[in-house]
C-alpha positions as CSV (number, residue, x, y, z in Angstrom):
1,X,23.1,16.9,-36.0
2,X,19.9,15.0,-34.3
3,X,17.8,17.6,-32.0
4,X,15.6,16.9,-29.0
5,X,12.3,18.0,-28.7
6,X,12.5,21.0,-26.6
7,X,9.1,21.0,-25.3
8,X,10.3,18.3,-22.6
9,X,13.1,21.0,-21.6
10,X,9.8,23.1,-20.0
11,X,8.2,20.5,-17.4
12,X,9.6,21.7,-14.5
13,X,10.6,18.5,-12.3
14,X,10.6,15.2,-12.6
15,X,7.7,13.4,-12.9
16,X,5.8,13.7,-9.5
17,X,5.6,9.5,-8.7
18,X,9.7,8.8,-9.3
19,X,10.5,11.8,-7.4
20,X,8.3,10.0,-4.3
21,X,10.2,6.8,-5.4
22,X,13.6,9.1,-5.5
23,X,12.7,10.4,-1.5
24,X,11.5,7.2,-0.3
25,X,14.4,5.1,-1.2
26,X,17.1,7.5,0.2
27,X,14.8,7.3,3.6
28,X,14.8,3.4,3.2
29,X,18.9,3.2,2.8
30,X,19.6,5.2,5.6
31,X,16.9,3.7,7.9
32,X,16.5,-0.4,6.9
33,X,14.6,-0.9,10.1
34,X,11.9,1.4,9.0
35,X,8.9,-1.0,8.4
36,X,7.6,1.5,5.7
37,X,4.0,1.7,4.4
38,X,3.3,2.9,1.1
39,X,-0.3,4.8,0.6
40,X,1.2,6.8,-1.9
41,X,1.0,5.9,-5.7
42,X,-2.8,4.4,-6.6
43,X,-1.0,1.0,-7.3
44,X,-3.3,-2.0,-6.0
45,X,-2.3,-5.0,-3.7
46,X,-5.0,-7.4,-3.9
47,X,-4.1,-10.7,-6.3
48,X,-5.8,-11.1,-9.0
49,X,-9.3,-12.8,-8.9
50,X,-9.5,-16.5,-9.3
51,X,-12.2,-16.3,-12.4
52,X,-9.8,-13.6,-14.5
53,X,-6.4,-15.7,-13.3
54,X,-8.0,-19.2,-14.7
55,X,-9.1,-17.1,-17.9
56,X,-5.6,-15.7,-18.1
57,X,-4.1,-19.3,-17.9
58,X,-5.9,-20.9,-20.3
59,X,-5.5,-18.3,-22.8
60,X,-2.0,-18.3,-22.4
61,X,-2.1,-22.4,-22.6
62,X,-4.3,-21.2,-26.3
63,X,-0.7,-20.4,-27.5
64,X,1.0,-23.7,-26.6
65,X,-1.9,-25.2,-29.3
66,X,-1.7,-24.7,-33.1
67,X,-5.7,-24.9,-33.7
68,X,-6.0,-22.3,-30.3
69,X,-2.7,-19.9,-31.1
70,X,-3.4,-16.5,-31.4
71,X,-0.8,-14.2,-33.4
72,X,-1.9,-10.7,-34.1
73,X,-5.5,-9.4,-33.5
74,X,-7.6,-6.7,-34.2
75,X,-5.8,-3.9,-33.1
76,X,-8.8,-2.0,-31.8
77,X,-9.7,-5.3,-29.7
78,X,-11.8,-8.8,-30.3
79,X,-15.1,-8.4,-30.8
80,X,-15.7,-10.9,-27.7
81,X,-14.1,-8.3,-25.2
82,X,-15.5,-5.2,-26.5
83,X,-19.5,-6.5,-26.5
84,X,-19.0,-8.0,-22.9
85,X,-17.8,-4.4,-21.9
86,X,-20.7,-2.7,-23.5
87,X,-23.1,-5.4,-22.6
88,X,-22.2,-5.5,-19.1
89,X,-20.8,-2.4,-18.1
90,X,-22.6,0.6,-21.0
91,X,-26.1,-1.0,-21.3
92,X,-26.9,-0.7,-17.5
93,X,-26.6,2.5,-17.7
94,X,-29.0,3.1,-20.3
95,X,-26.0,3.5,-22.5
96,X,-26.0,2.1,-26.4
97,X,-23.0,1.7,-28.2
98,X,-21.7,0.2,-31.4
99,X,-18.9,-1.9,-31.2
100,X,-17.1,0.1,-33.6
101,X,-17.3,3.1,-31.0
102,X,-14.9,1.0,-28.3
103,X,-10.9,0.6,-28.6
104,X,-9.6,-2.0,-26.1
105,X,-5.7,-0.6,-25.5
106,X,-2.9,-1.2,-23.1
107,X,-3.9,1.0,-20.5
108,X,-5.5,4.8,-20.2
109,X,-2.7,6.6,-19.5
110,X,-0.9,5.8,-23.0
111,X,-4.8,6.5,-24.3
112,X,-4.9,10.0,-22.2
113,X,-1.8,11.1,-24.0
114,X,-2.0,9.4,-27.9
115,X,-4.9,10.9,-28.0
116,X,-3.4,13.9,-28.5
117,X,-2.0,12.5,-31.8
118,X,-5.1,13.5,-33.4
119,X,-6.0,16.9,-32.4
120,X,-4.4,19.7,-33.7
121,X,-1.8,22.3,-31.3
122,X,-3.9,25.4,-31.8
123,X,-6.5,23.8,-29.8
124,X,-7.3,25.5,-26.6
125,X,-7.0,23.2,-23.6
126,X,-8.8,23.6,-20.1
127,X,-7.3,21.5,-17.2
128,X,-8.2,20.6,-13.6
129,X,-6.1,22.1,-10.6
130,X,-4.9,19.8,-9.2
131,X,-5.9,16.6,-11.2
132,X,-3.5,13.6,-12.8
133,X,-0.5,15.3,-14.0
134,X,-0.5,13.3,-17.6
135,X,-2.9,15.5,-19.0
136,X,-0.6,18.5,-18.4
137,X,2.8,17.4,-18.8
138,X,1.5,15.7,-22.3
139,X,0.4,18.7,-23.5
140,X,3.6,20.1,-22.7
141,X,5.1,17.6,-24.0
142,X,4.0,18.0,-27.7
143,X,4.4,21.3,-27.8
144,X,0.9,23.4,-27.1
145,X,2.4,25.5,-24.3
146,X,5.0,27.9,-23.7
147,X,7.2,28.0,-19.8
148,X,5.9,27.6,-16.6
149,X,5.0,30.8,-14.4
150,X,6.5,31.1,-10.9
151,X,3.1,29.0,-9.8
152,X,3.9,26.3,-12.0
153,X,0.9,27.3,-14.4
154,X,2.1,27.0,-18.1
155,X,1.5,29.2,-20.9
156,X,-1.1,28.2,-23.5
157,X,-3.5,26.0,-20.7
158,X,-6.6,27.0,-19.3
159,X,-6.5,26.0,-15.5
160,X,-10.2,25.4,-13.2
161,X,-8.5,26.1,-9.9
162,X,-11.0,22.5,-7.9
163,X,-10.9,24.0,-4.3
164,X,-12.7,23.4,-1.2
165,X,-14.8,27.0,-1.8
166,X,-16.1,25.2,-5.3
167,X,-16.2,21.7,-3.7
168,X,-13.4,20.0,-5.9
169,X,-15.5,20.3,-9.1
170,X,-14.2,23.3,-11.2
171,X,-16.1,26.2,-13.0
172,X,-17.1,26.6,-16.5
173,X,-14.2,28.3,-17.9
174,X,-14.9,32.2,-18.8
175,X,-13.0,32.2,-22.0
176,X,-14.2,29.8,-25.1
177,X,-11.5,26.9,-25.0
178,X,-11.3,23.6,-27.6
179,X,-11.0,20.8,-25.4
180,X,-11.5,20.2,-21.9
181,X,-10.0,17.5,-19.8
182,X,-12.9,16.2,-16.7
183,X,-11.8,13.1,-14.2
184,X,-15.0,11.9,-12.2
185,X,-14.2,10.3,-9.5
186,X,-11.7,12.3,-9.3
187,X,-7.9,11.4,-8.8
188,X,-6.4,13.1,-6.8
189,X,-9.5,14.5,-4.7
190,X,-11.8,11.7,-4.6
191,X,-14.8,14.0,-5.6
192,X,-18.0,13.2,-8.0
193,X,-20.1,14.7,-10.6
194,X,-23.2,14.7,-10.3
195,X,-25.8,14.4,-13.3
196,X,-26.7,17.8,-13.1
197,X,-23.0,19.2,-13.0
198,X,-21.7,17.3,-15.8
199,X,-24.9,18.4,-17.7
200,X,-23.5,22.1,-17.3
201,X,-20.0,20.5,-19.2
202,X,-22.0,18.8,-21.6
203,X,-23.9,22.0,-22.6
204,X,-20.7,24.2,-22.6
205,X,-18.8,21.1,-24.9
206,X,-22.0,21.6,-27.3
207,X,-22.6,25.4,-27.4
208,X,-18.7,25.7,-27.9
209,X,-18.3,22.7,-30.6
210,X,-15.5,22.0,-27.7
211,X,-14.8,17.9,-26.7
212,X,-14.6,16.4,-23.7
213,X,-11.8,14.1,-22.4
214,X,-14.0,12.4,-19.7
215,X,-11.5,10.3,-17.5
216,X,-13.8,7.6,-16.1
217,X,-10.9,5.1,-14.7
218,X,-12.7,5.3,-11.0
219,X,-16.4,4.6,-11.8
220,X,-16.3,1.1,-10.3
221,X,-15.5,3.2,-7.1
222,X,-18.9,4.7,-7.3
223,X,-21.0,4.1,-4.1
224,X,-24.1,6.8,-4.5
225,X,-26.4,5.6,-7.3
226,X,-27.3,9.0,-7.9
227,X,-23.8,9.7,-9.5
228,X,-23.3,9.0,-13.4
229,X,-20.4,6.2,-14.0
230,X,-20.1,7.7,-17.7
231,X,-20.2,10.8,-19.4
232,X,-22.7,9.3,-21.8
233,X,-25.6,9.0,-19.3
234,X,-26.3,12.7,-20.2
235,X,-28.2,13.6,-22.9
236,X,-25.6,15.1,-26.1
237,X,-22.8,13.9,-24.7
238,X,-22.5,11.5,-27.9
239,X,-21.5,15.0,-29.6
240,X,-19.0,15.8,-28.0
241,X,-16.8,13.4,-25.6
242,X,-14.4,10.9,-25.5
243,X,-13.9,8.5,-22.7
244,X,-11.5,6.5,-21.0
245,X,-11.7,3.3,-18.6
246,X,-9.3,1.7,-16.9
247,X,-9.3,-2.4,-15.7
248,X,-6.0,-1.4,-13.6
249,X,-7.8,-0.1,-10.1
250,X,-11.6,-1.8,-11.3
251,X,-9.6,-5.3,-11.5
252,X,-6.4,-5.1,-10.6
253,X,-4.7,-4.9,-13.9
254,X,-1.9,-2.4,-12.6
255,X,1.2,-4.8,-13.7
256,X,-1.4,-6.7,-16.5
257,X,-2.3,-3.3,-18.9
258,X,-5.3,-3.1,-20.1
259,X,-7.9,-0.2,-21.0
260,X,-10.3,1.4,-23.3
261,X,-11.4,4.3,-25.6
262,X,-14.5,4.8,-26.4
263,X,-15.1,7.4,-29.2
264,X,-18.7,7.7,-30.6
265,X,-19.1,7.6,-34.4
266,X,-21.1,11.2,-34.1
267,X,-18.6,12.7,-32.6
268,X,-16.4,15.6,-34.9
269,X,-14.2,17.8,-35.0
270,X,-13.6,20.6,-37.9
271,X,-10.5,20.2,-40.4
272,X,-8.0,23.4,-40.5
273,X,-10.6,24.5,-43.9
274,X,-13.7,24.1,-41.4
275,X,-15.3,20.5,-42.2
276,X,-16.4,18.4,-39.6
277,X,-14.4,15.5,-39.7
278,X,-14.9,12.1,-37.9
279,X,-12.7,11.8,-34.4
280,X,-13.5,8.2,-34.3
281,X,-12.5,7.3,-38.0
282,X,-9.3,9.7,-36.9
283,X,-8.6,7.4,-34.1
284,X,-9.2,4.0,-35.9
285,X,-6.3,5.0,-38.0
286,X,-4.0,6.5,-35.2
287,X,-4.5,3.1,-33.4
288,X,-4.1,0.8,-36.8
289,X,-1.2,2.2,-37.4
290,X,0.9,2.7,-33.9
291,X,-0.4,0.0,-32.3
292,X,-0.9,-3.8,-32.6
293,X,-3.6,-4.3,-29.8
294,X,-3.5,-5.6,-26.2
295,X,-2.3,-9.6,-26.0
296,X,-4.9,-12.2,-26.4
297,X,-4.2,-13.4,-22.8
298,X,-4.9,-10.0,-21.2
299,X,-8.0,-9.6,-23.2
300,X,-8.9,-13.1,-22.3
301,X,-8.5,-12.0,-19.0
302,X,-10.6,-9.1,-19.3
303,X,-13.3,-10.0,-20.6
304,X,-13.5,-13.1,-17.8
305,X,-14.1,-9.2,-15.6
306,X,-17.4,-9.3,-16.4
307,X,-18.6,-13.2,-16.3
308,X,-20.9,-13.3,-13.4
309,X,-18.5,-15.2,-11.3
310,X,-15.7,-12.7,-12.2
311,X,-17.8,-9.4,-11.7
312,X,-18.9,-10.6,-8.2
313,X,-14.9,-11.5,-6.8
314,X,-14.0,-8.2,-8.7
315,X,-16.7,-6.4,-6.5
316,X,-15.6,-8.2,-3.2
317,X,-12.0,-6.6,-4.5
318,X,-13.3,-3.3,-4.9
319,X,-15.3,-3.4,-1.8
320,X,-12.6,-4.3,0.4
321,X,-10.4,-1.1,-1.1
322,X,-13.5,0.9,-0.5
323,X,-13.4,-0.5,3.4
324,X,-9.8,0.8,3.6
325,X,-10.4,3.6,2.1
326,X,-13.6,4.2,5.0
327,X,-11.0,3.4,7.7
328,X,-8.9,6.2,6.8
329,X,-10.9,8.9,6.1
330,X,-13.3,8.4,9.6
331,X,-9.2,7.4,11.4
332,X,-7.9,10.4,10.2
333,X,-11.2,12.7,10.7
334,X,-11.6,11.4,14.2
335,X,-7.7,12.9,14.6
336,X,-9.0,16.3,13.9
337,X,-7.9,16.2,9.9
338,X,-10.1,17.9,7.5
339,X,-10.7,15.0,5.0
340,X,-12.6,14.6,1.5
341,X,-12.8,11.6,-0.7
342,X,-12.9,8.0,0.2
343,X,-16.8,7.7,-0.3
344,X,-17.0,7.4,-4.5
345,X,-13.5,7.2,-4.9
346,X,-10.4,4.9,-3.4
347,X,-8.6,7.9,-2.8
348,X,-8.5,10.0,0.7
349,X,-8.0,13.8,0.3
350,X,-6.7,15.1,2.9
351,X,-5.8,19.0,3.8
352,X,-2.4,19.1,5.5
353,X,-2.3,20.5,9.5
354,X,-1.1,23.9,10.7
355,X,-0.8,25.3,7.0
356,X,2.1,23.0,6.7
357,X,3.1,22.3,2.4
358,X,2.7,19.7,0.9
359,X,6.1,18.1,0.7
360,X,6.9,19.4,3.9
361,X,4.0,17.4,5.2
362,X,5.5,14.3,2.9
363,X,9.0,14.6,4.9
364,X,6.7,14.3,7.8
365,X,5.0,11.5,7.5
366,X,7.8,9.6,6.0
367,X,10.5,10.2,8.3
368,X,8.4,10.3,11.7
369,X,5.2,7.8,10.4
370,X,7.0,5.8,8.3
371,X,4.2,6.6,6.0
372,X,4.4,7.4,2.0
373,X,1.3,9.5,0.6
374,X,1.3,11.8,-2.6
375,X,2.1,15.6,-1.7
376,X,-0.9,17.4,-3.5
377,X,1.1,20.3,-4.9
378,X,2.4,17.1,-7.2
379,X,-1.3,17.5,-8.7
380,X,-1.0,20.9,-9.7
381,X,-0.8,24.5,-8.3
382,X,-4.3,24.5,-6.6
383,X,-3.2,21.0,-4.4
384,X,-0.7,22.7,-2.8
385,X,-1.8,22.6,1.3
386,X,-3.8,19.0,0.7
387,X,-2.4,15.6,1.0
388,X,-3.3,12.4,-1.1
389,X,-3.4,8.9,0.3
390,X,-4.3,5.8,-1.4
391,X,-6.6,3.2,-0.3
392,X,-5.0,0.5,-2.4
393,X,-3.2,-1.1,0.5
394,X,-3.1,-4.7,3.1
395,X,-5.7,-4.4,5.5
396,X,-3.2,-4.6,8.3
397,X,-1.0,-1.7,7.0
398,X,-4.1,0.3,6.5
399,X,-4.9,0.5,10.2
400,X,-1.4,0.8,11.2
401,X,-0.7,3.3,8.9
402,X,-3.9,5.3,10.5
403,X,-2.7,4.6,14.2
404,X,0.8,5.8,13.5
405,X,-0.4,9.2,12.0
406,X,-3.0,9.9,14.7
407,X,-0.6,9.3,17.5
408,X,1.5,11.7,15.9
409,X,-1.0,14.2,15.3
410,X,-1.8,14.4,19.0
């Protein structure tokens, strides 16, 4: 007889975005006048920008040619994409990197939870609360944790409560732990690290031989030049972190999948006898073997991100997010809300009125705004009583969406 994996038994719902989708559509069905807008999941609107469409075309016109057809390629990406990323996105920073150290994949979130694949389940995990629920329901997933508590916490994580009291950016953890899992500019709270805060992680990683999961899918968000775009602007961080970028929000590659690793060669971890063993030569043959790289076409694509003429219409894309995002978080102040985010991050954080939950708050908006966000509680324990809305929307709908909440606010 086949058996399931249990471990999928313990997440407690279903997965927060489908159960938005779930609510949403039974709203729609029974009101099809509704003109609804959707600030809800961080999924972008904007087309794509001319430069990184024309590169997409003609590399898919590449495979129409025999001398120009591309079958398989190097699964941890062509060399072409990775040295424009770490020409033109790592170097600026003061950051060096080998080629070797980058691993161009289909998108972070798969690379947020495969990584996983090469770390062993006796590892002691330290989480964000509330932060993307991938990292948790991952690790549940493969079988570090035992049940949920009545709160929601699970057995077997380490949770940093990220509250208004500590600013959104969690405490060291009092107990040692084995990995640690830090999302700057964060989602869902729209708060930033600054250089002297991720130094204190950094530290902690090296005194503890601990690594660092350093989600950096926001960093083209970044407004203050005072705040790091990548873990490896602090000094040691080479020792002990992994990090993952994202082209979905930074280009618009939502529905195109695209993203990277990067994994420096210093970087180790021991072996169950106590050797320090390689992460990155780990991860090269995780990725060799499960995966078969991201298309030509999209990598085409990507790399057109950072021509000159494709970096500045991806700026005037990001910029024009960030200007929604501004809209709503001074719209929604101006009502009397208390607000965070929207400065370094495209996402507005929002604490719900009158002690009101978070899905409660939801219903409200959706059924008397017309308005979809993302209940915080969806984000972990510590969210419940905030509100998340995206600034990934039309222009238009932006405004609206702000006029229609503050005229029911009053």
């Amino acid at each position: 007889m086949a058996l399931i994996n249990d471990n999928y038994l313990k997440l407690k719902a279903g997965y927060l975005f489908p159960e938005i989708g779930r609510r949403v559509r039974a709203f729609a069905e029974a009101n099809p006048q509704a003109k609804i807008i959707r600030l809800g999941i961080g999924d972008v609107t904007r087309p794509l920008p001319p430069a990184i469409l024309k590169a997409f075309h003609e590399a898919v016109d590449d495979l129409s040619r025999v001398e120009t057809f591309a079958g398989y390629g190097p699964e941890q990406g062509y060399d072409w994409l990775v040295n424009a990323v770490i020409e033109k996105s790592y170097k600026p920073l003061g950051v060096s990197l080998a080629a070797t150290e980058m691993f161009i994949s289909d998108g972070s979130k798969c690379d947020c939870a495969n990584i996983l694949d090469i770390f062993a389940l006796d590892n002691k995990v330290a989480i964000g609360d509330p932060v993307y629920p991938v990292y948790n329901d991952t690790n549940v997933m493969i079988g570090r944790t035992g049940e949920a508590d009545e709160k929601g916490y699970y057995k077997g994580i380490v949770y940093l409560p990220c509250t208004e009291e500590n600013h959104f950016i969690p405490a060291l953890p009092t107990e040692k732990v084995d990995i640690i899992y830090l999302c700057f500019p964060n989602n869902p709270t729209g708060a930033v690290a600054t250089r002297e805060e991720l130094k204190k992680w950094v530290d902690y990683a090296l005194a503890n031989e601990a690594v660092i999961f350093f989600d950096a899918a926001y960093e083209a968000f970044i407004t203050d030049p005072s705040i790091p775009h990548s873990i490896y602007e602090i000094d040691g961080a080479k020792k002990c972190a992994i990090e993952f970028r994202s082209f979905s929000k930074t280009a618009g590659f939502t529905g195109v999948r695209c993203g990277l690793v990067v994994i420096p060669e210093e970087l180790t971890a021991r072996t169950s006898s106590g050797e320090p063993y390689s992460l990155n030569k780990l991860w090269l043959r995780r990725t060799t073997t499960k995966f078969n790289g991201a298309s030509y076409p999209v990598q085409r694509a990507a790399a057109a991100v950072y021509t000159d003429e494709g970096w500045r219409q991806t700026r005037e894309v990001i910029d024009y997010y960030m200007e929604n995002a501004r809209i709503i978080r001074e719209g929604l102040n101006g009502a009397g809300l208390t607000v965070y985010g929207g400065v370094n991050a495209p996402y507005i954080w929002l604490k719900t009125p009158g002690g009101m939950s978070s899905w409660d708050f939801f219903d409200k908006l959706l059924t008397e705004c017309n308005v979809v966000g993302t209940p915080g509680s969806g984000f972990g324990p510590s969210g419940e009583g905030f509100f998340r809305l995206s600034a990934f929307g039309n222009r238009d709908n932006v405004g609206e969406a702000v006029e229609r909440i503050k005229k029911n606010l009053k």
